[in-house]
C-alpha positions as CSV (number, residue, x, y, z in Angstrom):
1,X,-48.8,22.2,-56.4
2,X,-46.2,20.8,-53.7
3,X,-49.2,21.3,-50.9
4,X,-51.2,18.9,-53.1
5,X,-48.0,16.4,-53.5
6,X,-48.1,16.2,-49.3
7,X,-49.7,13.2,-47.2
8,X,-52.3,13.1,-44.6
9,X,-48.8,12.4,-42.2
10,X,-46.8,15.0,-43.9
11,X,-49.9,17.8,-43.1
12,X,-49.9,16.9,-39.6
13,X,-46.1,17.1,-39.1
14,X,-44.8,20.9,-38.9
15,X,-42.2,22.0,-41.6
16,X,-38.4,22.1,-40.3
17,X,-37.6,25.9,-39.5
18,X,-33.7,26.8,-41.1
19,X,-31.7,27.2,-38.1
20,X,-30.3,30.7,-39.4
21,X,-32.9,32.4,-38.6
22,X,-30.4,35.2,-36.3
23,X,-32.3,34.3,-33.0
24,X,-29.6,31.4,-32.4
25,X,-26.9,33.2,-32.9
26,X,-27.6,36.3,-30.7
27,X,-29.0,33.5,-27.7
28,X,-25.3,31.6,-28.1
29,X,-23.6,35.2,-27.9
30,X,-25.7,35.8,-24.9
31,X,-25.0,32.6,-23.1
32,X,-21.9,32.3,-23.9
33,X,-21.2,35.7,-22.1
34,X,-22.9,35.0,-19.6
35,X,-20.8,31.4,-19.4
36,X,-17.6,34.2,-19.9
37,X,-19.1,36.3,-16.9
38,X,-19.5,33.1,-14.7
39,X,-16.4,31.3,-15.2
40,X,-14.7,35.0,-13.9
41,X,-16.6,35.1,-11.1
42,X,-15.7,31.4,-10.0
43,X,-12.3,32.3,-10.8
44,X,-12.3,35.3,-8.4
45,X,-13.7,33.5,-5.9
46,X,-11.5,30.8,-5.9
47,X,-8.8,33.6,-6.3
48,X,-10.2,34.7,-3.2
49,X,-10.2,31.9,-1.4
50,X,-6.4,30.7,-2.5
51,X,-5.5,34.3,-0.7
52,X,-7.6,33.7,2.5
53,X,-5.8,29.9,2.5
54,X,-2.5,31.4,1.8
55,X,-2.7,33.9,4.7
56,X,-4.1,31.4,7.2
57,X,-0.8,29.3,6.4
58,X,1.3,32.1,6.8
59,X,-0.4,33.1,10.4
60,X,-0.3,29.4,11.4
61,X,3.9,29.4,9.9
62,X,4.4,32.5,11.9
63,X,3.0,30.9,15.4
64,X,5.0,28.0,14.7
65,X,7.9,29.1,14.4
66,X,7.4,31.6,17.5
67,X,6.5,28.5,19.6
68,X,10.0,27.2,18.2
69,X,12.0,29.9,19.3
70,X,10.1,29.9,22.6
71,X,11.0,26.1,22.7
72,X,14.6,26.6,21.9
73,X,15.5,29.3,24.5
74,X,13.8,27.0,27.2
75,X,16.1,24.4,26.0
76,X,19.1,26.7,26.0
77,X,18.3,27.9,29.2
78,X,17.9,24.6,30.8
79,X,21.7,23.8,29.3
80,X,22.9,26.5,30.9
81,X,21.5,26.0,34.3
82,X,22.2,22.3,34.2
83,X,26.3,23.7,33.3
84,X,25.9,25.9,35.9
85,X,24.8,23.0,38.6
86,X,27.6,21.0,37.0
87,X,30.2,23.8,37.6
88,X,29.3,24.3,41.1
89,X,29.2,20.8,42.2
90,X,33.0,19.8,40.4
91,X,34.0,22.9,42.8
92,X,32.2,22.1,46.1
93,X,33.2,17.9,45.5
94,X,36.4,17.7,43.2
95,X,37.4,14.7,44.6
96,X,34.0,13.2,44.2
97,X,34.5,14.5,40.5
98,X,37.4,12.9,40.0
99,X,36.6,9.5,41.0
100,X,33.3,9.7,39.4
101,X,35.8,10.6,36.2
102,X,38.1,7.7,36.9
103,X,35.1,5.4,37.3
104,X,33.3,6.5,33.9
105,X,37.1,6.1,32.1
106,X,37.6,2.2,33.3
107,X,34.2,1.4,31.6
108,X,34.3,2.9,29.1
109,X,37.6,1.6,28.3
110,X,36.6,-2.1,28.7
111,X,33.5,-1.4,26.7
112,X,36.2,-0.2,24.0
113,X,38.7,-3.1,24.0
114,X,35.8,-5.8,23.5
């Protein structure tokens, strides 16, 4: 009796199938696993890649700071050959010294009292 109570336009159109028919659920499980398994992957990756970063960074801190030290013993070893020059020429020219000394003192005492 209900077939008989349906339109021409009712025929045509296909009856809504319940959406609980078990197929949905096990297709959502599966892609949502499969989601699950992706998102790890990704993660790993990019876990990865933080590690590969994070070791570059190290290397290139590790250079650096060699280069520094290499820097500051150049440094120190050009202070101590510049004392060294400046030891040897007070003794070979003390006089010289001392008037350069005398010299430097009157400036920088009129420099002062202004």
């Amino acid at each position: 009796m209900y077939e008989a109570n349906r339109t021409e336009e009712q025929h045509a159109r296909p009856e809504p199938r319940p959406h609980g028919n078990g197929h949905d659920a096990g297709h959502a499980a599966t892609a949502s696993a499969h989601l699950a398994e992706r998102a790890h992957e990704v993660i790993d990756r990019a876990g990865e890649k933080a590690g590969e970063i994070e070791s570059g960074l190290r290397d290139s801190a590790r250079q650096a700071a060699e280069r520094a030290a290499e820097v500051e013993e150049r440094v120190r070893q050009g202070a101590r050959d510049r004392a060294t020059q400046a030891r040897r020429y007070i003794g070979a020219n003390p006089f010289a010294t001392a008037g350069i000394a005398f010299a430097a003192g009157v400036v920088l005492s009129a420099l002062l009292r202004r």
